[in-house]
Backbone as a printed PyTorch tensor [residue, N CA C, xyz], in Angstrom:
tensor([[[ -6.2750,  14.4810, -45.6670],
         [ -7.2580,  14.0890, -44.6830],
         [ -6.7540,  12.8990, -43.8590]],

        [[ -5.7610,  11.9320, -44.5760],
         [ -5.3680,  10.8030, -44.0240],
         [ -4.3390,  11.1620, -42.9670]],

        [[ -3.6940,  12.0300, -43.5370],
         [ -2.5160,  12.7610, -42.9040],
         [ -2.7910,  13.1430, -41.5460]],

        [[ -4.0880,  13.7660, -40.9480],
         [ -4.7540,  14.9370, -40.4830],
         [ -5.4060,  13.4740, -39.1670]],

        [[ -5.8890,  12.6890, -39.6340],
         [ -6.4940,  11.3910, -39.1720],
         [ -5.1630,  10.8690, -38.3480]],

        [[ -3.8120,  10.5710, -38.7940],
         [ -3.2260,  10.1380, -37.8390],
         [ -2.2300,  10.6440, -37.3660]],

        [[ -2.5040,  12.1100, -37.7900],
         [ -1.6540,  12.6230, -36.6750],
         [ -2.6680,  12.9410, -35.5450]],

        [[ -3.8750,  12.8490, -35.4000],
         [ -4.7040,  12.7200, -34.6550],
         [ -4.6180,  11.6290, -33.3900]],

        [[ -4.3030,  10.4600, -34.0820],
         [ -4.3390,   9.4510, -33.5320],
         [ -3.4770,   8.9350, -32.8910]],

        [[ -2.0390,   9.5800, -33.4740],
         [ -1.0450,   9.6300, -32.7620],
         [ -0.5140,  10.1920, -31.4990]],

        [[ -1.2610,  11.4900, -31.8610],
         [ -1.6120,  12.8670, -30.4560],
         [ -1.9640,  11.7620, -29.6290]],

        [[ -3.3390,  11.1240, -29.6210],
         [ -4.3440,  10.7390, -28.4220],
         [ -3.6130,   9.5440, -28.0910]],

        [[ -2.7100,   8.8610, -28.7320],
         [ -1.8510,   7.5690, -28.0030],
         [ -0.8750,   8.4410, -27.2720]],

        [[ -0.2600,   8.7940, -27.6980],
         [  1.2180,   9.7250, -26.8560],
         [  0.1090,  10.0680, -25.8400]],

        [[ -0.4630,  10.8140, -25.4840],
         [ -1.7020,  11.6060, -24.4300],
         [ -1.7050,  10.3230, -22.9180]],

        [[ -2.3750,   9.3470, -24.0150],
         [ -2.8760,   8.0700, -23.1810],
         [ -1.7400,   7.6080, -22.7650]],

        [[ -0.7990,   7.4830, -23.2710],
         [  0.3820,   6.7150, -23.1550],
         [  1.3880,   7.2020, -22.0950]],

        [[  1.4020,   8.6950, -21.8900],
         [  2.2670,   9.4400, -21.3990],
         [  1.4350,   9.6940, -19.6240]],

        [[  2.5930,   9.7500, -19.0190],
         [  2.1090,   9.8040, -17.3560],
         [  2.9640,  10.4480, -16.5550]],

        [[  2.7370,  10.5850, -14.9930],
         [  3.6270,  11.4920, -14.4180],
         [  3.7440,   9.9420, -13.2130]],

        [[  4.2020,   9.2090, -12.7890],
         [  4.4850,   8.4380, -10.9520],
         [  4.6570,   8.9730, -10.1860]],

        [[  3.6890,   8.9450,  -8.9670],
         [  4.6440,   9.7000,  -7.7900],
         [  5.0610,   8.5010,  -7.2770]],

        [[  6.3020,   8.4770,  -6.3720],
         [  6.8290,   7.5220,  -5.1050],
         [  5.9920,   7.8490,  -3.9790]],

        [[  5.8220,   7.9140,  -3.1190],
         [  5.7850,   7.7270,  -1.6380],
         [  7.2060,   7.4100,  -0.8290]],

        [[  7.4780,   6.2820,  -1.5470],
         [  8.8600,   5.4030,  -0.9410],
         [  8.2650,   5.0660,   0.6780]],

        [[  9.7990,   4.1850,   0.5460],
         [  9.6860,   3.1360,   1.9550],
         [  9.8010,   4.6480,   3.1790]],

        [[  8.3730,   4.1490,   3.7850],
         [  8.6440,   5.5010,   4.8500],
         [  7.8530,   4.5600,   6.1350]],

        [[  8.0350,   5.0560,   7.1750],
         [  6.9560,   4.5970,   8.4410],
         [  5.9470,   5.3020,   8.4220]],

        [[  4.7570,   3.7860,   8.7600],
         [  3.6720,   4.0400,   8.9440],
         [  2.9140,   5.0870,  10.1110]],

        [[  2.2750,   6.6130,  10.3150],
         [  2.2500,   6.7570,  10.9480],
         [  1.0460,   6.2570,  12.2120]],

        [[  1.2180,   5.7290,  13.1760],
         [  0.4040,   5.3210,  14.2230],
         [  0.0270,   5.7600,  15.4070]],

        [[ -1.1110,   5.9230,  16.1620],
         [ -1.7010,   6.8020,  16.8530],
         [ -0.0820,   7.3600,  18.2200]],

        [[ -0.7840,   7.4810,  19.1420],
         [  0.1860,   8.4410,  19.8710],
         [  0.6670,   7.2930,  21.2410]],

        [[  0.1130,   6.2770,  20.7820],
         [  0.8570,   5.5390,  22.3820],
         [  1.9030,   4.8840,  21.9540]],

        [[  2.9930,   4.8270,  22.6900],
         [  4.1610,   4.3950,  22.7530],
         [  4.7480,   3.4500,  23.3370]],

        [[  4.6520,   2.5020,  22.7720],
         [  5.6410,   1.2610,  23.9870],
         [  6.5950,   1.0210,  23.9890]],

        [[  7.6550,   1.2440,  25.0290],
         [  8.8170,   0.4910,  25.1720],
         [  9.2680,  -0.9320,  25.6500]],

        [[  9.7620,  -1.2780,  24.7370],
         [ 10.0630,  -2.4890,  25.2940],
         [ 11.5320,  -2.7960,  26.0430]],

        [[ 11.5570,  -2.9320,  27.1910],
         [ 12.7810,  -2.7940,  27.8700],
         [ 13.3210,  -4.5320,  28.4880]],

        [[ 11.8620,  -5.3990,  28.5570],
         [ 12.7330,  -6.0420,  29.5220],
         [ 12.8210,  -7.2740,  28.2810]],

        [[ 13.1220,  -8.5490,  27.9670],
         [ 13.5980,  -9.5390,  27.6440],
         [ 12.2880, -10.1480,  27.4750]],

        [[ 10.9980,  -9.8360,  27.6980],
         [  9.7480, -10.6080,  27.5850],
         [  8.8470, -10.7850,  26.7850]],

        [[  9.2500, -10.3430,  25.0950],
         [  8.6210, -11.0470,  24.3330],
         [ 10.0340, -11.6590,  22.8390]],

        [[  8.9710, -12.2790,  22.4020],
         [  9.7890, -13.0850,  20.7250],
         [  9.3910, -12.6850,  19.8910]],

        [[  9.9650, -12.6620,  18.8140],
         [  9.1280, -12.2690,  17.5480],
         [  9.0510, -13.5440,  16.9120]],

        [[  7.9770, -13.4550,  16.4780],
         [  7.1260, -14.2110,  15.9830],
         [  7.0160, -14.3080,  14.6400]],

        [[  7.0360, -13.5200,  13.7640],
         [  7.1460, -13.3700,  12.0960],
         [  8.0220, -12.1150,  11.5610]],

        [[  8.8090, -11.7430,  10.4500],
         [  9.2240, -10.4720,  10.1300],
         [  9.0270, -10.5940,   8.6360]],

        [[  9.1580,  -9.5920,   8.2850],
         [  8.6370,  -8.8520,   7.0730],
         [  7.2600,  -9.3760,   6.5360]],

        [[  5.8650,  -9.5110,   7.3990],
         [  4.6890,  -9.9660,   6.7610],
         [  3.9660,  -8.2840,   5.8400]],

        [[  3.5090,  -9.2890,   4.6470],
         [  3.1010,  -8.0160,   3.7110],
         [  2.0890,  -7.8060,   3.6480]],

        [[  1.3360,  -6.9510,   3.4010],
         [ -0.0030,  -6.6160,   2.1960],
         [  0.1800,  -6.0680,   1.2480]],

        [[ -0.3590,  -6.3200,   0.4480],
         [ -0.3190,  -5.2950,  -0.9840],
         [ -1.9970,  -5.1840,  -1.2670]],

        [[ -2.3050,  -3.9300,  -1.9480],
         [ -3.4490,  -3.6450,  -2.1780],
         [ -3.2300,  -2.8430,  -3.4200]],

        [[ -4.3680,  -2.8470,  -4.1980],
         [ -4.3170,  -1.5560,  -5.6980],
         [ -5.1910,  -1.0630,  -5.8000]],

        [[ -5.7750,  -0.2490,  -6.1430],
         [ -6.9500,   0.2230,  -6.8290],
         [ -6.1720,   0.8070,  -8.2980]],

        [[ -7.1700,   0.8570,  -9.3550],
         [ -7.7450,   1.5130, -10.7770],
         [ -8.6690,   2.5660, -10.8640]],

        [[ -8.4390,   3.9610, -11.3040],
         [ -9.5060,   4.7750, -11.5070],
         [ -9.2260,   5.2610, -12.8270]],

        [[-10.5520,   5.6750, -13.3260],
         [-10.8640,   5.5970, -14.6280],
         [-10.9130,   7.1600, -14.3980]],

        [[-10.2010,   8.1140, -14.7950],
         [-10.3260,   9.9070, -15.3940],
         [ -9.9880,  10.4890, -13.5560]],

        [[ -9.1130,   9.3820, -13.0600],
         [ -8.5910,   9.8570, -11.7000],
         [ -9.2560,   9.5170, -10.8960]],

        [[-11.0800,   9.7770, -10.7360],
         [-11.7160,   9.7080,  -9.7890],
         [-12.7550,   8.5800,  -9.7120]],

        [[-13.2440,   8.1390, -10.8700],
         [-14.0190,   7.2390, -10.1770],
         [-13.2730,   5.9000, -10.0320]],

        [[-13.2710,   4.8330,  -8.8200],
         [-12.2620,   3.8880,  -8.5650],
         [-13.2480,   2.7260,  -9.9540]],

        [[-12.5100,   1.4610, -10.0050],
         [-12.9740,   0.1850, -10.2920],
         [-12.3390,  -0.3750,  -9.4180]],

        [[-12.3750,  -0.2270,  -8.6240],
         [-12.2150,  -1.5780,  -7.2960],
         [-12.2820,  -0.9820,  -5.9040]],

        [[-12.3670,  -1.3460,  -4.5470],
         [-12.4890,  -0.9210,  -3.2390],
         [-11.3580,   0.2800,  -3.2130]],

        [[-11.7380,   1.6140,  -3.1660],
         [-10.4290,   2.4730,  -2.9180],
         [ -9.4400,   2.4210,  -1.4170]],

        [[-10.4580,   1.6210,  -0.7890],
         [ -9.4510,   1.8760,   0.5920],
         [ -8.4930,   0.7340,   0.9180]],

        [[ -7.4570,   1.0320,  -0.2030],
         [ -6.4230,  -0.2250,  -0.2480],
         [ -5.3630,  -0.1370,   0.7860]],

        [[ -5.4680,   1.0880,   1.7530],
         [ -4.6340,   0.4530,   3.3430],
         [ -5.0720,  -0.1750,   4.0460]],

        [[ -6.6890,   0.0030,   4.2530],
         [ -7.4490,  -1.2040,   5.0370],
         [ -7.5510,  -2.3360,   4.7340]],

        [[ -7.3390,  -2.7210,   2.9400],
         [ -6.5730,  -3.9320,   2.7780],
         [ -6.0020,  -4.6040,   3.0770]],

        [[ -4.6130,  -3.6830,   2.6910],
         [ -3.2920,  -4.3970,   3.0150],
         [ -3.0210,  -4.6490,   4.2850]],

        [[ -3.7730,  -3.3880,   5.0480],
         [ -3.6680,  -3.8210,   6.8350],
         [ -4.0760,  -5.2690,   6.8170]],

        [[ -5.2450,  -5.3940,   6.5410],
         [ -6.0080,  -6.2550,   6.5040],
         [ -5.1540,  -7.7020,   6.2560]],

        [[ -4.7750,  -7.6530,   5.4050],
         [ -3.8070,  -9.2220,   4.5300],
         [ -2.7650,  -9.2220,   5.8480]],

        [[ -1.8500,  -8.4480,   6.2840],
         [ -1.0950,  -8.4740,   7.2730],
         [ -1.5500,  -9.3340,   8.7720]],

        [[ -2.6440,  -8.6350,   9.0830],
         [ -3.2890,  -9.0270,  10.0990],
         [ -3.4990, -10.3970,  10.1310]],

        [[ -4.0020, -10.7820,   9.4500],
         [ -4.4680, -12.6950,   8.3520],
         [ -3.4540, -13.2460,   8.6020]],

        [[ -1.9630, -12.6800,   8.0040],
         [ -1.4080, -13.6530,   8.1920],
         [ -0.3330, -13.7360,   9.2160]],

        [[ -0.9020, -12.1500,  10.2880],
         [ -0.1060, -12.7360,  12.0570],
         [ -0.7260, -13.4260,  12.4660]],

        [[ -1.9810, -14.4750,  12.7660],
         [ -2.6520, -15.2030,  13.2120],
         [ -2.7090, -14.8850,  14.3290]],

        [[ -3.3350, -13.1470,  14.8200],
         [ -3.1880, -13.1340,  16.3510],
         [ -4.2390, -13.2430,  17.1510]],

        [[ -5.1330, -14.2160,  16.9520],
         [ -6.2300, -14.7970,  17.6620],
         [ -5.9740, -15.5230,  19.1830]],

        [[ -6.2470, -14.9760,  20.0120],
         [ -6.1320, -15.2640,  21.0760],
         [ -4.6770, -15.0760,  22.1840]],

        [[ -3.9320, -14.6940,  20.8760],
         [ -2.6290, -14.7700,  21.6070],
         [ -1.9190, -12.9890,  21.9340]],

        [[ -1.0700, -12.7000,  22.0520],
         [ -0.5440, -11.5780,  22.6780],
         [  0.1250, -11.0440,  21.6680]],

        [[ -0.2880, -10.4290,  20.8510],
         [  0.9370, -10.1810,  19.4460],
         [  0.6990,  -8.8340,  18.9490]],

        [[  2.1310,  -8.0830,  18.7280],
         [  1.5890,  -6.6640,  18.6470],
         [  2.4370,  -6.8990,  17.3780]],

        [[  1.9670,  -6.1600,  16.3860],
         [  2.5090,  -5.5830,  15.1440],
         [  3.3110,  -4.7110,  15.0830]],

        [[  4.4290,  -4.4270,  14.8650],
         [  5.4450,  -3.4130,  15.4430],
         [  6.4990,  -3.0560,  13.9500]],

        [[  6.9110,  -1.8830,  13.8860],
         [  8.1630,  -1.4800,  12.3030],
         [  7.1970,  -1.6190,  11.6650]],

        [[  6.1390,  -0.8640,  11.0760],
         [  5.0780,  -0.6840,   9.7580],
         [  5.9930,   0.0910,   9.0570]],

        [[  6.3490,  -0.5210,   7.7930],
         [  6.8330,   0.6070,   6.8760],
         [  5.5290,   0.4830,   5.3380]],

        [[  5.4670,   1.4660,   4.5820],
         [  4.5770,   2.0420,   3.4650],
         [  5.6710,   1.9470,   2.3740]],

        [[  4.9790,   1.3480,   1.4060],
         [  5.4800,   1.8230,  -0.1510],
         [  4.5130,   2.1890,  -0.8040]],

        [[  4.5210,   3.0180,  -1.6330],
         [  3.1860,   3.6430,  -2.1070],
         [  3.5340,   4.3350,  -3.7330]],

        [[  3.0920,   3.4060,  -4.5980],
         [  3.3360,   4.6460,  -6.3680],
         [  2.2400,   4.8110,  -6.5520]],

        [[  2.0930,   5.9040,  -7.1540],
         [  0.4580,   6.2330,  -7.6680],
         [  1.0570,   6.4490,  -8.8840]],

        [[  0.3840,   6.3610, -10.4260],
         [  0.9610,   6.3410, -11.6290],
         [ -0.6170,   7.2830, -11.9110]],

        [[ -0.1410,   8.6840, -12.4450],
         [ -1.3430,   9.1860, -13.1400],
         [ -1.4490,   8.9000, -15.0420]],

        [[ -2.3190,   8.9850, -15.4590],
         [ -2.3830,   9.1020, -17.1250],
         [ -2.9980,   9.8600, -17.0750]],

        [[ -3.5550,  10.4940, -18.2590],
         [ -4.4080,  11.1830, -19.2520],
         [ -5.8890,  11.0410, -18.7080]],

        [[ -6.6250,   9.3790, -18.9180],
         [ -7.6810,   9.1980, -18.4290],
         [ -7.7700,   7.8240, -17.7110]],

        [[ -6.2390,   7.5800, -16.8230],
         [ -6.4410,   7.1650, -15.4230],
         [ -5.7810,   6.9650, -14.7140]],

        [[ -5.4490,   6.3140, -13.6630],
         [ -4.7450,   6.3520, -12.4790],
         [ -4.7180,   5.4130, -11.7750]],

        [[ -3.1550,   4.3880, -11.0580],
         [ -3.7330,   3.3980, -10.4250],
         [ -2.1470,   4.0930,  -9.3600]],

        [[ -3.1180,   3.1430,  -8.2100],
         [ -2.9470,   3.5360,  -6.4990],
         [ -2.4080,   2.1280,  -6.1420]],

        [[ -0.8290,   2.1240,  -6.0500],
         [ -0.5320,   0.4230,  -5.4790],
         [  0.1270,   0.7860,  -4.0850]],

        [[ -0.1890,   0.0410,  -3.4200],
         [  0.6410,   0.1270,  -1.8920],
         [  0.6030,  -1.0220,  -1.4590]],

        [[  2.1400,  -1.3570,  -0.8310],
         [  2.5090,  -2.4220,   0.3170],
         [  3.1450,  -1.7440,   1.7870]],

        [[  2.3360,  -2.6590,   2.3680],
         [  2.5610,  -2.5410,   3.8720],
         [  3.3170,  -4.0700,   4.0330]],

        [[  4.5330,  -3.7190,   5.0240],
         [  5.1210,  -4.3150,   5.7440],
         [  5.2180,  -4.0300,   7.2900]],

        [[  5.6970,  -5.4250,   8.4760],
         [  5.0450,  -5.1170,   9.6300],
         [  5.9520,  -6.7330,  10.1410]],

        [[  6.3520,  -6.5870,  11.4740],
         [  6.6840,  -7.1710,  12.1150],
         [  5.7070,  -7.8770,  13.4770]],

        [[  5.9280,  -8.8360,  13.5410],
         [  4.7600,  -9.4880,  14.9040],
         [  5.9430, -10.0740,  15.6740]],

        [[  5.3860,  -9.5880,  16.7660],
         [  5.7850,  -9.9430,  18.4080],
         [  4.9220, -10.5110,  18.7640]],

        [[  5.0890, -11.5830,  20.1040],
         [  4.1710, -11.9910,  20.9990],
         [  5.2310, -11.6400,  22.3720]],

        [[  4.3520, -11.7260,  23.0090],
         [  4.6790, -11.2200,  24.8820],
         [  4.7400, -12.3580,  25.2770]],

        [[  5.7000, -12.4620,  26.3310],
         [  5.8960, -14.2170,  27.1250],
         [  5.3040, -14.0920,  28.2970]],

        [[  5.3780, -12.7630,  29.0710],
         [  5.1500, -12.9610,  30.2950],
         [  3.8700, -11.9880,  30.8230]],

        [[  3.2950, -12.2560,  31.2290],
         [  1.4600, -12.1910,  31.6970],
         [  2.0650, -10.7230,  32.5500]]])
């Protein structure tokens, strides 16, 4: 019976224990359809490699324990810290890292966004 008990118990750790990761990997962010070129000499950059990172936790895959919409996050943290209040600054090179790690009975969702800021010199 003792026998029977942990090989039981052993099953349900290996179970819990055992998982599949996906990557995503470093890929570009995709962004709506307008396109700017920049041709002439008239802006600076202003910051490079600013990050976000965001996670969520779900408990049996689906229900989250924390805000699931961790790109609007990380957008979010990025944005914060281009300080582009008032000034002319476009965010430009978004790249995504993204692992999702499944288990047995859960799943966590990590992603960083990276992003470059420009400002424009000339009106």
């Amino acid at each position: 019976m003792l026998r029977k008990l942990l090989t039981c118990a052993l099953l349900a750790l290996l179970g819990t224990a055992s998982g599949c990761v996906s990557y995503a990997g470093f890929t570009p962010v995709p962004t709506d359809t307008l396109e700017i070129v920049l041709k002439e000499n008239d802006f600076k950059t202003v910051k490079t490699h600013i990050a976000g990172k965001a996670e969520c936790f779900y408990l049996f895959g689906a229900i989250p324990f924390d805000d699931p919409s961790v790109l609007s996050k990380a957008e979010g943290q990025i944005r914060d810290q281009a300080a582009m209040d008032g000034r002319a600054i476009q965010l430009v090179n978004w790249t995504k890292d993204e692992v999702i790690t499944n288990f047995l009975f859960f799943k966590t969702h990590k992603l960083v966004l990276t992003a470059d800021a420009i400002e424009f010199t000339k009106n």
